[in-house]
C-alpha positions, 0 to 999 in steps of 0.5 A: 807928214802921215804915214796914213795915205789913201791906200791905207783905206779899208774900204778901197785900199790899195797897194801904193805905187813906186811913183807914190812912194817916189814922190812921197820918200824919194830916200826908199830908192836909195841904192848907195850910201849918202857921201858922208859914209865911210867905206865899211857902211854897207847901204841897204837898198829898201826898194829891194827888201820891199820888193822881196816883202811884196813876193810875200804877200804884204804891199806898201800902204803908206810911206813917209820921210824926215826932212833933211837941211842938208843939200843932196841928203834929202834922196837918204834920209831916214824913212817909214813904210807901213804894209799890210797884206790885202789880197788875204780877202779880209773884209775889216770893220770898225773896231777890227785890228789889223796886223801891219808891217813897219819898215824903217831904213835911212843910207844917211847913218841916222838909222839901222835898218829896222823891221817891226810888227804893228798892231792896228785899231780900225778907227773909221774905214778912211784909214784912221787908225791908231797903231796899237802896239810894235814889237821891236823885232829886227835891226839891221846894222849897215855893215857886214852880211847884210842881205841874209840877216835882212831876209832871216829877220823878216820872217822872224817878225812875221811870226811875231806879228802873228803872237801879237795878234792875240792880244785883243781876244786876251786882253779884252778878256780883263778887267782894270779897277779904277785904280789899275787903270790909274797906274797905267795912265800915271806911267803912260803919263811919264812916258810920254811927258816925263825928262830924263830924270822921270819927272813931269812938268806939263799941266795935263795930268795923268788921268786926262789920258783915260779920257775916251774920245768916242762912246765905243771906248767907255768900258773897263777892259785893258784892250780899250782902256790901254788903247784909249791911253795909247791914242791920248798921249799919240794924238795930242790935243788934251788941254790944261792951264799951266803958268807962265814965269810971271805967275799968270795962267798959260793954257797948254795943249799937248802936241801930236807924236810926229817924228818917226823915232819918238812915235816908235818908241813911245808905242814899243813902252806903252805897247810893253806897259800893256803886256806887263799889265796883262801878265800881272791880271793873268 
């Protein structure tokens, strides 16, 4: 399921209700811990931190949660809540990125409480975005104080998710060679495609992933090259002919990033390939 409901929208966003959400990620509400959990595991209730984030001034925009085959587990599961401020009177446009909050927390032992700072690209103004970047800012272990590291941690990644801000001025300002904009494809391509040991065995190849898919995105700077390479290997999609064990042609299309740990981090490695790339042209 997406993350990116109808209030996300740019032109009539909205906050999200607690009776969206509710319906959506029932585990957000979870005040105690699933039954599995020892005594030393400390639940970390998100509708509580979430309130406290929405005094400041963000409001959830979008929620989701993982599935869980297990009876009763479903109400702890691991969740992700994307927020965003709006009542700054901003006004975005196609092409603006928008800094964004990712909250991710489970009571079921699958997740740290985790708090991240997103960066993202305004596709259309329906919501489309593509998330650009996160920083892993905050996790939060289910035991000892956690309610004070909680509330430090939040203001930490709020500074962070203002830095990070910069990065489409600095990095629209660089140039990639054919052959820069290469390497950052073939190490994207790993990434995203590579087993443990590094290799890849998919038909698409590396170049694929700087294929732009709208006219806007044909220029050479690392902002829209790194961006390009970003959404090809998140969204899916691109084809190749592989084969299949009796020699013969087998056609292959490349998934979509869904679960909510793989999309993660995925985006923090390619967001990390861009700073280094950056660092290296600066």
């Amino acid at each position: 399921m997406s993350i990116y409901t109808q209030t996300a929208r740019f032109d009539t966003g909205r906050a999200m209700t607690e009776t969206e959400m509710r319906q959506i990620a029932p585990s957000i509400f979870a005040v105690s811990a699933h039954e599995s959990r020892s005594e030393r595991f400390k639940p970390i209730p998100t509708i509580e931190v979430l309130r406290g984030l929405m005094k400041e001034g963000f409001v959830p925009v979008g929620a989701k949660q993982s599935n869980s085959r297990i009876e009763g587990k479903a109400d702890f599961t691991k969740h992700l809540i994307r927020m965003r401020r709006i009542d700054d009177g901003k006004v975005y446009n196609v092409g603006d990125t928008v800094c964004e909050i990712l909250l991710k927390n489970a009571n079921d032992g699958t997740s740290a409480y985790e708090l991240m700072a997103g960066l993202f690209r305004v596709r259309c103004l329906n919501s489309l975005v593509t998330q650009t970047g996160t920083i892993d800012a905050i996790k939060v272990r289910h035991s000892g104080d956690v309610q004070h590291k909680v509330i430090e941690g939040t203001y930490r990644v709020l500074g962070e998710a203002e830095r990070m801000l910069a990065a489409p001025q600095d990095w629209s300002t660089l140039r990639l060679n054919r052959d820069e904009s290469n390497i950052l494809a073939d190490a994207a391509h790993v990434l995203r495609f590579g087993n443990s040991e590094g290799e890849t065995k998919t038909p698409i190849k590396a170049e694929q992933l700087l294929l732009p898919r709208r006219h806007d995105d044909r220029t050479d700077d690392l902002w829209t090259v790194w961006n390009v390479v970003q959404e090809n290997a998140i969204k899916g999609g691109l084809r190749g002919v592989g084969r299949d064990d009796l020699g013969g042609p087998r056609r292959v299309k490349s998934r979509a990033v869904n679960g909510i740990d793989q999309d993660i981090k995925l985006n923090k490695a390619l967001w990390l390939l861009g700073e280094r790339m950056a660092a290296l042209k600066a």
